[in-house]
N, C-alpha and C positions, 0 to 999 in steps of 0.2 A: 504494500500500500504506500503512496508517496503520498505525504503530507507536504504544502506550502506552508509556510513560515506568514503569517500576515505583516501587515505594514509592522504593525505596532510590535511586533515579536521582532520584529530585525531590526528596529530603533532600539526597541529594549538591549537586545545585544551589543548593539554598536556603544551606547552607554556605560554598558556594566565593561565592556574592554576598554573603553575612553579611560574611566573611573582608578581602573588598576596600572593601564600603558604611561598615561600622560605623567600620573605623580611619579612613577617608576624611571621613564626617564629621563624628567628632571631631577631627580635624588640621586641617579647614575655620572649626571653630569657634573651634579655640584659635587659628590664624593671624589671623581677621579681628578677634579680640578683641586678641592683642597688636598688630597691625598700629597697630590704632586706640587703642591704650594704656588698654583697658578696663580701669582698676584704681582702687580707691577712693584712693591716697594723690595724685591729681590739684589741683591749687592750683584749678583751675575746678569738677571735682565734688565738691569739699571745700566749696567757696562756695556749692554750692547747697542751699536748705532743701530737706529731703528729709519726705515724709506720716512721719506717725507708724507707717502699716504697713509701712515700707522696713526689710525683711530687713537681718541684719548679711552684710555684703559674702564673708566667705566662703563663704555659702548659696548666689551666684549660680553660683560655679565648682562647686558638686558639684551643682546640680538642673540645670543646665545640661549638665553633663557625661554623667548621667543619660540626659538627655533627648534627647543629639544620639545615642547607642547605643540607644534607642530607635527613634528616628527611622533609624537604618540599619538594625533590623535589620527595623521595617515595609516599608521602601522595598525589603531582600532579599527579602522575601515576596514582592512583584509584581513586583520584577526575576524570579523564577524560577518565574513563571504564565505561562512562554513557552505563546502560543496563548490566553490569557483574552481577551475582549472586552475594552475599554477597559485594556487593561492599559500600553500607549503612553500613552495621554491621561494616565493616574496621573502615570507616571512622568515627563511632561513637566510636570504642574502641580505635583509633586514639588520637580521642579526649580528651578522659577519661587517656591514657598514659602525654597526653601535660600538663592536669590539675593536673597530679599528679608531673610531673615534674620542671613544673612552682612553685608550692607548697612546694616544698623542701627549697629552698634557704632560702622563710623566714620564716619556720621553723627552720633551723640549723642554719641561721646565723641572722635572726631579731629576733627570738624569744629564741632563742640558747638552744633550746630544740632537744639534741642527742638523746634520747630513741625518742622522737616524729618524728625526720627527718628519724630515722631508720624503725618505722613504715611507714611512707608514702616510704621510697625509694625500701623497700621489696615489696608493692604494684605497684610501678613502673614496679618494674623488673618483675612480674605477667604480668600488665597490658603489656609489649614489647613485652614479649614473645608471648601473646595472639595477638598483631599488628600484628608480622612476623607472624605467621600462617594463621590468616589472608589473609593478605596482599597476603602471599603465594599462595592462592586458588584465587585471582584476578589475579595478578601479578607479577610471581615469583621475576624480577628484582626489583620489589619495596620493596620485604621481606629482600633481598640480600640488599639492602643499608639501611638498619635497623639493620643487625647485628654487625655491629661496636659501635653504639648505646649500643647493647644490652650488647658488651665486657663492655664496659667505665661504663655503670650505674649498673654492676656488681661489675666492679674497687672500683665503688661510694662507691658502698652498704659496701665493707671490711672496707676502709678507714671510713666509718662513724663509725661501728663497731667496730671497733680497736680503734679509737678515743674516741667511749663514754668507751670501756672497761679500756683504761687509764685513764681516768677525768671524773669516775664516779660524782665528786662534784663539778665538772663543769657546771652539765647538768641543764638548766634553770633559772643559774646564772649571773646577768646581772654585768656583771667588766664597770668600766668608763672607767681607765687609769688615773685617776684624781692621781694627788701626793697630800696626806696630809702630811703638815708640824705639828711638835707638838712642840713647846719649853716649855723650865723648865725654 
């Protein structure tokens, strides 16, 4: 016997996965950003010449913030297309986008490995574009609220770029901020 899902049963769903995706990951984003101490007053990201289009630092926590409710609530879209064609394959390459994104921060900024955070955020932008396509063949709207995502971690990917290409001997070098004194 095949049973439809009425309207109100597939808002309902959409809901209950919005409810648990969207706080899920924004908590994933602010954890791997404090884990890895993503914050501009850094004695190492303070050292580094930053491009002349490097946003003022509190722009990163609200487009970011933005963007990972975003990003949850595309991802509830195709969580609750139980029965879509590719709607697994999304949500597993979904995945693999979040772990690559999660990944960054303490790269660049706990392990302060530029050339390392450049590889991982090129595989991002791979792995996003490969979501919205995706996502596309489930749920066009859900591809559509991914592309702002995919502007911003493009943004990323210059800015990490231009960064390691000015402080090439910056990259991997761990600054304290400590002042040594010396007297004679």
């Amino acid at each position: 016997m095949n049973v439809i899902a009425s309207s109100g049963q597939l808002r309902a769903g959409y809901f209950r996965w919005a409810l648990f995706l969207v706080p899920s990951v924004l908590l994933l984003g602010l954890l791997s950003g404090r884990i890895a101490g993503s914050d501009a007053g850094g004695a190492w990201f303070n050292a580094l010449v930053k491009p002349a289009a490097f946003p003022p630092p509190v722009t990163f926590a609200i487009v970011w913030s933005v963007l990972y409710v975003l990003m949850g609530l595309a991802c509830a879209m195709i969580a609750a297309a139980r029965g879509a064609p590719g709607r697994v394959t999304a949500l597993t390459v979904f995945a693999v986008q979040l772990v690559l994104n999660l990944a960054w921060s303490p790269v660049f900024f706990g392990a302060h490995r530029l050339s390392g955070a450049l590889v991982v955020i090129g595989l991002l932008d791979i792995a996003v574009i490969a979501t919205i396509v995706l996502f596309q063949r489930v749920r066009p709207v859900a591809a559509l609220l991914l592309v702002p995502y995919l502007l911003w971690a493009l943004f990323a990917t210059y800015l990490n770029w231009t960064i390691l290409e000015a402080n090439p001997r910056l990259d991997g070098v761990e600054l304290s901020g400590a002042v040594q004194r010396i007297t004679f």
